[in-house]
N, C-alpha and C positions, 0 to 999 in steps of 0.2 A: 024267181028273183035270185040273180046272183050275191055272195058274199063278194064283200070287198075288203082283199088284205094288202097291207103294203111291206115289201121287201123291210129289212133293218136300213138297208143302207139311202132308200127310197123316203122314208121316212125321218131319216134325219139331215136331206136333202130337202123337206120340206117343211123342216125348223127353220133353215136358214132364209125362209120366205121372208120378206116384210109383210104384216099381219093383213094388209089388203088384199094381194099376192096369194097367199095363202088360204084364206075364205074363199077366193076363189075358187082356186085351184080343187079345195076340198067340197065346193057344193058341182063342180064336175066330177070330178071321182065320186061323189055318193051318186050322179045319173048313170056313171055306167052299172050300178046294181039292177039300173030296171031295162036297160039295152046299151051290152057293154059294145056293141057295134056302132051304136048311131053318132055319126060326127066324126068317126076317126076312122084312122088311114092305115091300111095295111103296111106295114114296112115291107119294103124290097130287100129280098136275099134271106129275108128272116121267115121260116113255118110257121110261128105262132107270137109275133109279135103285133102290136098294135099302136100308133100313136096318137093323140088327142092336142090340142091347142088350147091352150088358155094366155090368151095376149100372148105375148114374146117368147111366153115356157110350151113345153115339152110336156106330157106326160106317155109314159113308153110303159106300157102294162101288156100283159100276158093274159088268156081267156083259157080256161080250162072247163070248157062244156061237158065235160062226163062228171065232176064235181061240183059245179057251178059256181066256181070263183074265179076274180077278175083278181089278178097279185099285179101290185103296181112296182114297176123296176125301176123307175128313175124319175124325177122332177128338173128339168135342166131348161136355161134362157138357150132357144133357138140360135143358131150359127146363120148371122146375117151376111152377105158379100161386105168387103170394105165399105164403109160410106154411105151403107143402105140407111135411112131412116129408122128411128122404130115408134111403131103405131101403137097408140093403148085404146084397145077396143071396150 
């Protein structure tokens, strides 16, 4: 089982939730403790990043397998095209 720790700056990124938002967001980041791979997408261009979905957000975390901690880097609403809808799943 991985630890899961969140950036300072990740974490006060995930103040600014609205509290539904945020329950969310926070009972995905505690599943990547028990498989910080499943569900999320390798970023392009990046060694060791990783991103996850939760409705419209973003979570952009780090896996350190020799340690066994998932450091979460950022909480951010997805960049839509102009005009695109947005879906709440």
């Amino acid at each position: 089982m991985y630890e899961v720790r969140f950036h300072p700056s990740a974490a006060r990124e995930l103040e600014t939730l609205d509290a539904r938002m945020r329950r969310r967001v926070e009972r995905a980041v505690d599943r990547l403790a028990q498989e910080p791979r499943g569900g999320a997408v390798k970023l392009r261009g990046a060694a060791d990043l990783w991103r996850l979905r939760v409705g419209d957000y973003r979570v952009v975390y780090q896996i350190r397998d020799a340690i066994l901690v998932v450091l979460v880097i950022g909480c951010a609403i997805a960049a839509r095209p102009t005009g695109e809808p947005s879906i709440e799943r």
